[in-house]
Backbone as CSV, one residue per row, in Angstrom:
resi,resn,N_x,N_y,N_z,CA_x,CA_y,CA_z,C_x,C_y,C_z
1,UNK,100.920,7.843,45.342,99.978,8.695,46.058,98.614,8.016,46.138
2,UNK,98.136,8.318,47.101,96.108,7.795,47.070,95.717,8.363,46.416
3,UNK,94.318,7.831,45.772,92.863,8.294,45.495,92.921,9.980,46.216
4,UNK,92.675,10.685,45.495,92.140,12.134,46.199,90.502,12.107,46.729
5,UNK,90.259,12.365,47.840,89.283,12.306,48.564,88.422,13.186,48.146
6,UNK,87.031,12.884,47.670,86.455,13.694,47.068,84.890,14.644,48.123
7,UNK,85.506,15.513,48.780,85.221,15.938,49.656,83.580,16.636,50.022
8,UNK,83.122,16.910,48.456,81.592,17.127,48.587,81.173,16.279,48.727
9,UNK,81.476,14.803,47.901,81.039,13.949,47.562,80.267,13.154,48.874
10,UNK,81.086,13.164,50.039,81.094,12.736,51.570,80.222,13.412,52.126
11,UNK,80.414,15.045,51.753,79.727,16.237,52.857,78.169,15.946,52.335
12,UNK,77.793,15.285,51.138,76.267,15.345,51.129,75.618,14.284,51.060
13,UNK,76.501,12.980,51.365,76.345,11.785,52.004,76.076,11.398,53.671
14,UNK,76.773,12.743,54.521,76.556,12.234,55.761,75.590,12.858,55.777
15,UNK,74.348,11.936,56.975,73.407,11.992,57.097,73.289,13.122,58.643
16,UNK,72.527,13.926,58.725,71.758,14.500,59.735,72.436,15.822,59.373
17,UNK,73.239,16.304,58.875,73.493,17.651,58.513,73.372,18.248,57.266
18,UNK,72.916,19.424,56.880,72.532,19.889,54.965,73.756,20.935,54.532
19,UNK,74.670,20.747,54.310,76.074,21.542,53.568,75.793,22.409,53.251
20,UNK,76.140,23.660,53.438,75.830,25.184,52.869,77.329,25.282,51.664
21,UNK,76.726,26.200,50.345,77.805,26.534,49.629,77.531,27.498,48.813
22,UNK,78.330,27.878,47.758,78.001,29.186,46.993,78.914,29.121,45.550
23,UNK,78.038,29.678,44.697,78.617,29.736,43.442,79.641,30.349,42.949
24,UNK,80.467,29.817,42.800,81.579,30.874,42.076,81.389,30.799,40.209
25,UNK,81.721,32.723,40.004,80.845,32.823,38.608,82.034,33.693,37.949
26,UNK,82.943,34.295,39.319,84.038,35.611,38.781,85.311,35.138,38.239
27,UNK,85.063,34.160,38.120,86.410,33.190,36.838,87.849,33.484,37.791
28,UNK,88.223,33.854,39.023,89.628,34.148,39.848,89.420,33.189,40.858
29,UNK,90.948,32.649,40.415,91.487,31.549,41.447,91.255,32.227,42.690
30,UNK,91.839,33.823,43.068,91.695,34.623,44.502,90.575,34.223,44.625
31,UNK,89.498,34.802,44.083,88.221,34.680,44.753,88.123,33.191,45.552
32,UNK,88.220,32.179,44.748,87.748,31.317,44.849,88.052,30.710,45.798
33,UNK,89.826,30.890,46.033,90.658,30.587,47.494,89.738,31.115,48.575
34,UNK,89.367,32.906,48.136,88.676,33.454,49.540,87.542,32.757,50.312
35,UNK,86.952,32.115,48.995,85.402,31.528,49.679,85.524,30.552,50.110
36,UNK,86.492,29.757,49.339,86.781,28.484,49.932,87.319,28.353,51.582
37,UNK,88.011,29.720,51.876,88.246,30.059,53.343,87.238,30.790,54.479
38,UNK,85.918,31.028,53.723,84.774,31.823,54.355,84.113,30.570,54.965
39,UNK,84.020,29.262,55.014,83.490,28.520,56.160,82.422,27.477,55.306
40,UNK,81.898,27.679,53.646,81.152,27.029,53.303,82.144,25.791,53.260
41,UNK,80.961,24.619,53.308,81.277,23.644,52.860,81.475,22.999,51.807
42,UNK,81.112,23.945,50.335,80.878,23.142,49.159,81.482,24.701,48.019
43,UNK,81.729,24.713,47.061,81.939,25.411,46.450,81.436,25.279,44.516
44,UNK,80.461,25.658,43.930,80.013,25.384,42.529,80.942,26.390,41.709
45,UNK,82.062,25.251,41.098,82.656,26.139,40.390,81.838,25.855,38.348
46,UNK,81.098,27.218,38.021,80.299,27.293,37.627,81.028,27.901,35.672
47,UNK,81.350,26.339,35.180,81.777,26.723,33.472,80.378,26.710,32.384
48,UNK,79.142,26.559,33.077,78.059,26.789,32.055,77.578,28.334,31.377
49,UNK,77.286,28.904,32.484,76.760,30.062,32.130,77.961,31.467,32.866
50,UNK,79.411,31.110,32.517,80.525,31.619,32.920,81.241,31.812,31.429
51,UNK,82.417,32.565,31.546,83.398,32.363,30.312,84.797,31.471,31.020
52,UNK,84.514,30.980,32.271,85.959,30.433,32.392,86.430,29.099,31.650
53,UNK,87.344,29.000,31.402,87.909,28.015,30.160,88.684,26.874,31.425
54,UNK,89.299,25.975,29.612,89.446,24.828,30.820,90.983,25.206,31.771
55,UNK,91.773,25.924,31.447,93.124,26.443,32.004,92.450,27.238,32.987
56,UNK,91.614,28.148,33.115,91.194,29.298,34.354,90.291,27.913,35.264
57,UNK,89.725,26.984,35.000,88.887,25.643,35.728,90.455,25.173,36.680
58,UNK,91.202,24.971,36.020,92.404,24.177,36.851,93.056,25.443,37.616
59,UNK,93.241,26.374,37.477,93.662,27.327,38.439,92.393,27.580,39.505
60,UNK,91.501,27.639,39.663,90.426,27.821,40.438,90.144,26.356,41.590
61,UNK,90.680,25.162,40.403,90.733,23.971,41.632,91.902,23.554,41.785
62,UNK,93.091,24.340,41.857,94.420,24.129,42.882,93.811,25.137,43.588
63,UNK,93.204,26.342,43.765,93.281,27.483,44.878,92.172,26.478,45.830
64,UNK,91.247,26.273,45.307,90.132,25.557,46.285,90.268,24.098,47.058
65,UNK,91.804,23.058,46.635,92.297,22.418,47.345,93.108,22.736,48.321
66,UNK,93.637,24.012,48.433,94.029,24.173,49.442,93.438,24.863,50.720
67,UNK,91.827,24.664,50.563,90.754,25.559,51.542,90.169,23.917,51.834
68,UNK,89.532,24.069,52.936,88.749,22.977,53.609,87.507,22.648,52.688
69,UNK,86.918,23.485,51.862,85.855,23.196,50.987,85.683,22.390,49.870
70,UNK,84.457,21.357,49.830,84.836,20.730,48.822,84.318,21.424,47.258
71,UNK,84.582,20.901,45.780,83.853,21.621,45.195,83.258,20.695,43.948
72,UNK,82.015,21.236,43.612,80.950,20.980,42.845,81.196,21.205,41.099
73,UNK,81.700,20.772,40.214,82.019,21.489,38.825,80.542,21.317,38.085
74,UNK,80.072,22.719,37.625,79.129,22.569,36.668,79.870,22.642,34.978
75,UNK,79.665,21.750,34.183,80.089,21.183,33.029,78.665,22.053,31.998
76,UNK,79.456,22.765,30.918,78.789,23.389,29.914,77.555,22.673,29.334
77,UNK,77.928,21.207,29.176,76.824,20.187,28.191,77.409,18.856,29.101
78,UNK,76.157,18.232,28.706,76.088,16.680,28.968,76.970,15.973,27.581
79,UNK,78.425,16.371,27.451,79.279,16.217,25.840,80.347,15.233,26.884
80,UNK,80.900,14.120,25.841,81.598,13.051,26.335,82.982,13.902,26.361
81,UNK,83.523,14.846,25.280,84.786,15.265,25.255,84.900,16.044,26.259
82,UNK,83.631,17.035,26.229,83.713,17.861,27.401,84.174,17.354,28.470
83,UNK,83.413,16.659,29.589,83.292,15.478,30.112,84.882,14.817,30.775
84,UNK,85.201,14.318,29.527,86.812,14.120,29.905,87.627,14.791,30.074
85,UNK,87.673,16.011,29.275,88.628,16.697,29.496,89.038,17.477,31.090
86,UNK,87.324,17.521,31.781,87.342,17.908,33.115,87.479,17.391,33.894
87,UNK,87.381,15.687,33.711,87.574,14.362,34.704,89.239,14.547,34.619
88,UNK,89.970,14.576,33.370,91.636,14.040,33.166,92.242,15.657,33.982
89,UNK,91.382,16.650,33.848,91.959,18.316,34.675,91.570,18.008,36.010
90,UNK,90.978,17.110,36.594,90.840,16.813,38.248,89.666,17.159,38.471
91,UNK,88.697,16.858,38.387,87.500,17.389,38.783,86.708,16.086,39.104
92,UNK,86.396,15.813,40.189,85.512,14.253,40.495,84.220,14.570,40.857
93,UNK,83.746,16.009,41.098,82.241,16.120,41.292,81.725,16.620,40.082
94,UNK,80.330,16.510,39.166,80.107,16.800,38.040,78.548,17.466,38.307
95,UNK,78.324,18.761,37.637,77.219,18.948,37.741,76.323,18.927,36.455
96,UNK,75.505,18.303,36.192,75.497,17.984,34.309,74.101,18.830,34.147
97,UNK,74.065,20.128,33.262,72.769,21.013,33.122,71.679,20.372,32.404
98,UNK,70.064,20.442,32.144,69.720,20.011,31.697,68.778,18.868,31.601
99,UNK,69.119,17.917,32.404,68.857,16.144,32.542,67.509,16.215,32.396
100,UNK,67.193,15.846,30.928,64.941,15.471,30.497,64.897,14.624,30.980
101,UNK,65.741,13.607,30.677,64.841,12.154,30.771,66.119,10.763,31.489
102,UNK,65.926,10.038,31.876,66.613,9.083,32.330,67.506,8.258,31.574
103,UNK,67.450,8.502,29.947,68.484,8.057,28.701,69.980,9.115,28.960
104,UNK,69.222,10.553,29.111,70.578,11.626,29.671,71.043,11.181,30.688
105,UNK,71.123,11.080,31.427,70.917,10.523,32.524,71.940,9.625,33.033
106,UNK,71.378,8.152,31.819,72.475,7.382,31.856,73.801,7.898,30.903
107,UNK,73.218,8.530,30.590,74.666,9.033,29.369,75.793,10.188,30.170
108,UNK,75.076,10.456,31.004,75.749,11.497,31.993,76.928,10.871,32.740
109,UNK,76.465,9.594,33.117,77.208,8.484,33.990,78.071,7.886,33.212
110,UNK,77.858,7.461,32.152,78.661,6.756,31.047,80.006,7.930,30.347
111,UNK,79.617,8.848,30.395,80.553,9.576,30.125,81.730,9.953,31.410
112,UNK,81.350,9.535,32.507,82.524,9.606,33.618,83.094,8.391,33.891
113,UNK,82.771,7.222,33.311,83.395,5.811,33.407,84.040,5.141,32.366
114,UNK,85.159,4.323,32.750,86.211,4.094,31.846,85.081,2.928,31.796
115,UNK,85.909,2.390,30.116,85.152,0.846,30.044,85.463,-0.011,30.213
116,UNK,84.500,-0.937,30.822,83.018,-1.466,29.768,81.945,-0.872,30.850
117,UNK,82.341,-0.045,31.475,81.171,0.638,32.014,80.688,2.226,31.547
118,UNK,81.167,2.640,30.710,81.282,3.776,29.962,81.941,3.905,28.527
119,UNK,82.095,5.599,29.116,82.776,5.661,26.988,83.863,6.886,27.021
120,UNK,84.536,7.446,28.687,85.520,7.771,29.091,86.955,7.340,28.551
121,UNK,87.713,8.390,27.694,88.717,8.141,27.082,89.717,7.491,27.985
122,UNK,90.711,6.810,27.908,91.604,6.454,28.709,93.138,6.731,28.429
123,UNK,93.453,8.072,29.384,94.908,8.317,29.511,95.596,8.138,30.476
124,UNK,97.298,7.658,30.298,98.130,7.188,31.105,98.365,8.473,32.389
125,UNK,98.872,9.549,31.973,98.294,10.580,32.611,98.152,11.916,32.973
126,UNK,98.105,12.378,34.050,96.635,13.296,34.083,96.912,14.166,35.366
127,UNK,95.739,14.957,35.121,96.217,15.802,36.453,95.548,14.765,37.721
128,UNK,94.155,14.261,37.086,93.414,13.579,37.947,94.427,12.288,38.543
129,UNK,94.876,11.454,37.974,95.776,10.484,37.999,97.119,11.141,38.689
130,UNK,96.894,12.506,39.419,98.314,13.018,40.109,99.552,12.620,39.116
131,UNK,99.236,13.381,38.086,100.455,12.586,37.215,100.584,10.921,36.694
132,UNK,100.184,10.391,37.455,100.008,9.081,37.142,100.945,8.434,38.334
133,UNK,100.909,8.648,39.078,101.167,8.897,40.808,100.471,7.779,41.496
134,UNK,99.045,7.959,41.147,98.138,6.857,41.996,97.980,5.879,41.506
135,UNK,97.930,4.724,42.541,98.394,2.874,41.711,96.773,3.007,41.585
136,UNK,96.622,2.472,40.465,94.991,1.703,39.447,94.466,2.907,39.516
137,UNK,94.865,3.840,39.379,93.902,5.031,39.295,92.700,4.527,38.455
138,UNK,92.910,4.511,37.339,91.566,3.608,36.608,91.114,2.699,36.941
139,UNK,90.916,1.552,38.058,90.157,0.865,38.479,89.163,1.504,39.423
140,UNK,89.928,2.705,40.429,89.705,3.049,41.553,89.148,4.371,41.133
141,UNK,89.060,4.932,40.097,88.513,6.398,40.134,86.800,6.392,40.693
142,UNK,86.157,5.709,39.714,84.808,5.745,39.968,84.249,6.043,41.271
143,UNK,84.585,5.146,42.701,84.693,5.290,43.820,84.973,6.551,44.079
144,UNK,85.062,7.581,43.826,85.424,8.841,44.146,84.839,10.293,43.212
145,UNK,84.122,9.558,42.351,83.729,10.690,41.485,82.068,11.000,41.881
146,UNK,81.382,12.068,41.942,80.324,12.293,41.670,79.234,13.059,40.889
147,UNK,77.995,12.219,40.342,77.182,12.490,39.366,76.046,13.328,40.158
148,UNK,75.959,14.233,39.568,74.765,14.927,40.141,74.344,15.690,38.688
149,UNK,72.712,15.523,38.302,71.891,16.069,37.229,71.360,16.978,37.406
150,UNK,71.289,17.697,37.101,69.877,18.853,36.986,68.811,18.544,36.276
151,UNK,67.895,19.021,37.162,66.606,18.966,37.050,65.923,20.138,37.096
152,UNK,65.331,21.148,35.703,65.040,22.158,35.544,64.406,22.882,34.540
153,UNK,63.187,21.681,34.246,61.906,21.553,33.773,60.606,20.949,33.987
154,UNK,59.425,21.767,34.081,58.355,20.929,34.378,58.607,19.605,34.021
155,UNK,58.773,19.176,32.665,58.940,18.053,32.126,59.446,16.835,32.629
156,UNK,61.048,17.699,32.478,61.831,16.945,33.333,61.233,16.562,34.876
157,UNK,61.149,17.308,35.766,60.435,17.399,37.159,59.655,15.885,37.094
158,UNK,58.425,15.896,35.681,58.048,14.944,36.382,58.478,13.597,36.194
159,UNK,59.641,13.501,35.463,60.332,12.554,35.459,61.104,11.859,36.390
160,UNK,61.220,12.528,37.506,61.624,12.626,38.799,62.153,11.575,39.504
161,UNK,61.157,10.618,39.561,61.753,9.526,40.242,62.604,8.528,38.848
162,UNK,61.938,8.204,37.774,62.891,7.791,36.794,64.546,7.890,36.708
163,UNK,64.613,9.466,36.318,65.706,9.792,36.330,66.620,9.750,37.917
164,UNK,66.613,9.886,39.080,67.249,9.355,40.070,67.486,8.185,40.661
165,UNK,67.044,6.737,39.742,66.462,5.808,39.959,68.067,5.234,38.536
166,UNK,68.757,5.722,38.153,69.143,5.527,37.228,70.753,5.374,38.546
167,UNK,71.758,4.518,37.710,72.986,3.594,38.467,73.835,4.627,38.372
168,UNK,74.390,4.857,39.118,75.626,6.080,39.460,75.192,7.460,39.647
169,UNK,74.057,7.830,39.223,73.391,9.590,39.734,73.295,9.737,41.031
170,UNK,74.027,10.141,41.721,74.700,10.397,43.056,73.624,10.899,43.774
171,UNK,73.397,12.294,43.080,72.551,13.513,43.722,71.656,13.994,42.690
172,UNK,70.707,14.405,42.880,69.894,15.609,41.763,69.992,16.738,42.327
173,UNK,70.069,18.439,41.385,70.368,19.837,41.614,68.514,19.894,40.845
174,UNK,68.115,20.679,41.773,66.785,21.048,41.335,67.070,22.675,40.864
175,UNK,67.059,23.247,39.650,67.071,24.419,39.151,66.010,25.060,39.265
176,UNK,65.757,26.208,40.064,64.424,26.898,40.234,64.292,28.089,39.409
177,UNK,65.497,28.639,38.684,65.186,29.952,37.819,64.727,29.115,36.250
178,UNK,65.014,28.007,36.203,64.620,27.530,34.603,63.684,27.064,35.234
179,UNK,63.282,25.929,36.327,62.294,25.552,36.002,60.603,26.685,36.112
180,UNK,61.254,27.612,36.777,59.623,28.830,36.605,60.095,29.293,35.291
181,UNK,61.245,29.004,34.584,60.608,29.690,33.076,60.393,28.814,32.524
182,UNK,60.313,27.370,32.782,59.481,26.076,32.028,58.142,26.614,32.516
183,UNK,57.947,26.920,33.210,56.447,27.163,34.287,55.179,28.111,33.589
184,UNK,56.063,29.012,32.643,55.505,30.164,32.478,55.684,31.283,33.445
185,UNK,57.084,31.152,34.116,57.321,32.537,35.356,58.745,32.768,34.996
186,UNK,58.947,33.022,33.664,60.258,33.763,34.029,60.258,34.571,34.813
187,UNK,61.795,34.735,35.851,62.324,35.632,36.551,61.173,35.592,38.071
188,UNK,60.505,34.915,38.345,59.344,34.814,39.465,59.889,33.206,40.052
189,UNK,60.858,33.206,40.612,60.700,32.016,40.988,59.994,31.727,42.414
190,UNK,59.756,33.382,42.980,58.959,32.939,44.035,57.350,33.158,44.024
191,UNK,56.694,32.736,42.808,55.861,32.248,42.411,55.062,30.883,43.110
192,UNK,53.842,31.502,44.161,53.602,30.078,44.692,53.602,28.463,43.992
193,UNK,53.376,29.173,42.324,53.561,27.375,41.821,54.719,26.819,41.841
194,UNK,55.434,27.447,41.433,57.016,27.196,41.238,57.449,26.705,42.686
195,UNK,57.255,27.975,43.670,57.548,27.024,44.865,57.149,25.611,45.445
196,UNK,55.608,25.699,45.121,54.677,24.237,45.233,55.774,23.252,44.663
197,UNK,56.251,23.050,43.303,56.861,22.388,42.560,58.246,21.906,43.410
198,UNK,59.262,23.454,43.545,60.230,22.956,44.238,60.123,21.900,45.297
199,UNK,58.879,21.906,46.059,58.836,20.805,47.391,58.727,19.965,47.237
200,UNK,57.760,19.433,45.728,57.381,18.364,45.817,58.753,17.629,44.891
201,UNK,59.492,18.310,44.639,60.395,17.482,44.027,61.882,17.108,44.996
202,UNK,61.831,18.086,45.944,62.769,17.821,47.230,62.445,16.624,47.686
203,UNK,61.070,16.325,48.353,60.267,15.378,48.773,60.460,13.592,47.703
204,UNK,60.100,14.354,46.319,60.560,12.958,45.267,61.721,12.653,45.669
205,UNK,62.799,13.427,45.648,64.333,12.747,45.570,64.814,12.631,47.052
206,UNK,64.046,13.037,48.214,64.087,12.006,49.524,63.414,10.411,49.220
207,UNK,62.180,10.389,49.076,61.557,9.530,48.687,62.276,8.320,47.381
208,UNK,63.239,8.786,46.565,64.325,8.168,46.623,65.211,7.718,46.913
209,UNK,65.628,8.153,47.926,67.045,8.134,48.902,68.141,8.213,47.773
210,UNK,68.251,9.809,47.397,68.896,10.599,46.471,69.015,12.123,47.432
211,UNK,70.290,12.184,47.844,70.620,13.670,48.055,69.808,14.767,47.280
212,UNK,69.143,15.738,47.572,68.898,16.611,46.700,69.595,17.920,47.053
213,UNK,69.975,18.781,45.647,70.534,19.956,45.811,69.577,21.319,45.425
214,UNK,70.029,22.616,45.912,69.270,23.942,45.304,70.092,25.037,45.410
215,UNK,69.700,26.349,44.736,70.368,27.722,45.110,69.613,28.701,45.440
216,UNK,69.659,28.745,46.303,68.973,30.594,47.014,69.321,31.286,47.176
217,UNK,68.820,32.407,46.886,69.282,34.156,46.986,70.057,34.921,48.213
218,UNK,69.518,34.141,49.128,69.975,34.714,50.646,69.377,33.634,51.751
219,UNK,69.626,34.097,52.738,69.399,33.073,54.262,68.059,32.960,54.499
220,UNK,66.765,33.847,53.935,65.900,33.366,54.368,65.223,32.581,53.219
221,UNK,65.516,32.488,52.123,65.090,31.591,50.641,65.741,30.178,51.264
222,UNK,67.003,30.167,51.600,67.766,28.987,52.199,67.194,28.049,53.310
223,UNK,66.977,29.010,54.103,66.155,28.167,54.816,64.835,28.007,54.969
224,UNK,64.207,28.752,54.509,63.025,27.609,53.487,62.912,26.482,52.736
225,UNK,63.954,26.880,51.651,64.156,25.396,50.945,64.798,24.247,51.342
226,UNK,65.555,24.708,53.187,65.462,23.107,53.844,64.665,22.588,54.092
227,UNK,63.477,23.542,54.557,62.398,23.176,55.435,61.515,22.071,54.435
228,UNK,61.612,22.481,52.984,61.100,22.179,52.217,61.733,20.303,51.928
229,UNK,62.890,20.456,52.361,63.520,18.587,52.474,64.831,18.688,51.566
230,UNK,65.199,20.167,51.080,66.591,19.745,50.275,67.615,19.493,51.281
231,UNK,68.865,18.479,50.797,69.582,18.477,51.729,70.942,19.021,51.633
232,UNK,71.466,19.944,49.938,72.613,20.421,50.391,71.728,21.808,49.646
233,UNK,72.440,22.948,49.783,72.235,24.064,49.427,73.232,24.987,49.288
234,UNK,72.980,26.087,47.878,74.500,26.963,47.928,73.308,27.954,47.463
235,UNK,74.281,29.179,48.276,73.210,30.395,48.869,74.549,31.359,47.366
236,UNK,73.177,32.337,46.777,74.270,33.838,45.856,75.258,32.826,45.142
237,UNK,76.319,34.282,45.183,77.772,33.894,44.803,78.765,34.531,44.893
238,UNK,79.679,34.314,44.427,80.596,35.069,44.659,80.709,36.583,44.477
239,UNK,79.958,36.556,43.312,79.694,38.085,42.049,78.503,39.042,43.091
240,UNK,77.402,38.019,43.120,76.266,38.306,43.462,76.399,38.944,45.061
241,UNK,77.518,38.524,45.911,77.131,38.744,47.330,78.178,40.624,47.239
242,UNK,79.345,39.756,46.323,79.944,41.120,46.489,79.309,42.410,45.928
243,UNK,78.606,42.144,44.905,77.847,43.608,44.779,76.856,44.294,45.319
244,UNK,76.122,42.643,46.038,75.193,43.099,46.876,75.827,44.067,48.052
245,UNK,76.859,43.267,48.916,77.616,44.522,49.722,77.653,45.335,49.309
246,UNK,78.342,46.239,48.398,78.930,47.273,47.751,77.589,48.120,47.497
247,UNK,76.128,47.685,47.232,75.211,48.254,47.078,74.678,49.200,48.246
248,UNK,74.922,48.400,49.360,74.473,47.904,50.762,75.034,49.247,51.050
249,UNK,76.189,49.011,51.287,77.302,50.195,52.070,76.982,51.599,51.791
250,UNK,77.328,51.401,49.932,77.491,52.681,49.213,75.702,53.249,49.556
251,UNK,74.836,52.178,49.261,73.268,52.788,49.922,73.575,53.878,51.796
252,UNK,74.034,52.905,52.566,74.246,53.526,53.747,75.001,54.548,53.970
253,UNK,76.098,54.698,53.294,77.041,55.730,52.776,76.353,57.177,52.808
254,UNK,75.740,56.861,51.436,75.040,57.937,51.177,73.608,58.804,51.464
255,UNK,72.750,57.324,52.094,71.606,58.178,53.191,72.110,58.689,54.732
256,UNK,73.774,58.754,55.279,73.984,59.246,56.199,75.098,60.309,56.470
257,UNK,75.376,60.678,55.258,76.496,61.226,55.061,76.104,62.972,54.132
258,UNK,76.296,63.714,54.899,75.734,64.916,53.885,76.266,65.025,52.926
259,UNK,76.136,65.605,51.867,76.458,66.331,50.796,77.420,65.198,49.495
260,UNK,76.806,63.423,49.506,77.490,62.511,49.135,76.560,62.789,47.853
261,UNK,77.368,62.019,46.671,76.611,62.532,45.494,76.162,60.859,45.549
262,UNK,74.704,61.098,44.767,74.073,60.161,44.511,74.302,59.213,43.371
263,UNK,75.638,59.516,42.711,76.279,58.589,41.839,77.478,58.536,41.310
264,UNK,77.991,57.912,40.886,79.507,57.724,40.245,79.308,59.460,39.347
265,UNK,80.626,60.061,39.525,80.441,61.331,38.263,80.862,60.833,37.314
266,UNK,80.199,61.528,36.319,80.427,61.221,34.741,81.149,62.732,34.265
């Protein structure tokens, strides 16, 4: 079998268009199939601040290979075991939380490469290795995997060009809810400083010629923060859009409908 084509990896490489996508947080392969069939281009399947484990991770990316979308894995820690265990379960895009300084950085990268270019365990095989299906899978993986850091501290921030400046960091994810609580704004991320900040760090990692990534609340946060120079973006989530509907409706529901009770009975 070939190399599996690593499909974000491309979508935020070609130049003149910015990839729309969305977080998945509700730990179901369904869901994940659904969104992956709703038209985004990218999908963050999200094991940091989630309970999905590494068995519910591999059911969520067989449902999302079979949708046109590519997808994004956010990884709990910048941890080498971690790390492998999600590279050898199939996962070639990496989203690593965290990234201070340009030593993480490189360690982020080193942990997705077999050696002498890393410190990536080496098994015969794998889900990634299609079973062990694909000829040199281990020569040829690298070519197909991608590093993308977060960036989601003042600190970090101004480390900016350092850390994207570092060999294999694909992309940088600019985090805007940590970095306004580095800021002194928890929960305000639309805080003119915080926003000030977000631009100028979109702007750094153009000024690199480094993809940059973000997440916004809805379509008009989104497209602001293109305007601002990011070039891929994933809008809500999965959790987040569906309750927002359900808010939406059951709101309309009940300001047009006589005699609707104003809440679940107890």
């Amino acid at each position: 079998m070939d190399m599996p084509r690593n499909r974000f990896k491309h979508a935020i490489a070609t130049p003149g268009r910015v990839p729309l996508g969305t977080w998945l947080v509700s730990g179901t392969a369904a869901t994940a199939e659904a969104m992956g069939c709703s038209g985004y281009d990218f999908l963050v399947l999200d094991t940091e601040h989630t309970p999905i484990d590494m068995a519910g991770m591999v059911d969520m990316l067989r449902a999302i290979e079979g949708t046109p979308a590519g997808v994004l894995t956010r990884v709990p820690w910048n941890d080498m075991v971690t790390v492998k265990r999600a590279l050898d379960a199939g996962v070639q895009s990496l989203l690593f939380p965290f990234v201070q300084d340009a030593d993480e950085a490189r360690r982020a990268v080193a942990n997705t490469r077999y050696p002498p270019d890393g410190v990536r365990g080496v098994a015969a095989v794998h889900r990634a290795s299609r079973h062990g299906t694909v000829p040199n899978y281990h020569k040829g993986a690298a070519a197909e995997l991608c590093v993308v850091v977060q960036v989601e501290t003042i600190d970090a921030l101004g480390r900016l060009p350092e850390i994207a400046a570092v060999p294999g960091v694909d992309s940088l994810f600019i985090g805007p809810a940590d970095l306004a609580a580095s800021m002194g704004h928890l929960g305000d991320m639309a805080h003119p400083e915080v926003q000030a900040k977000l631009k100028e760090g979109a702007q750094a990692c153009r000024k690199a010629g480094k993809p940059v990534g973000i997440v916004g609340p809805n379509p008009e946060v989104v497209a602001t923060y293109v305007d601002y120079g990011f070039t891929w973006v994933a809008m809500s989530s999965d959790i987040g859009m569906m309750v927002g509907r359900a808010q939406e409706w059951i709101g309309k529901v009940r300001a047009s409908v006589p005699g609707m009770a104003a809440g679940p009975a107890r």
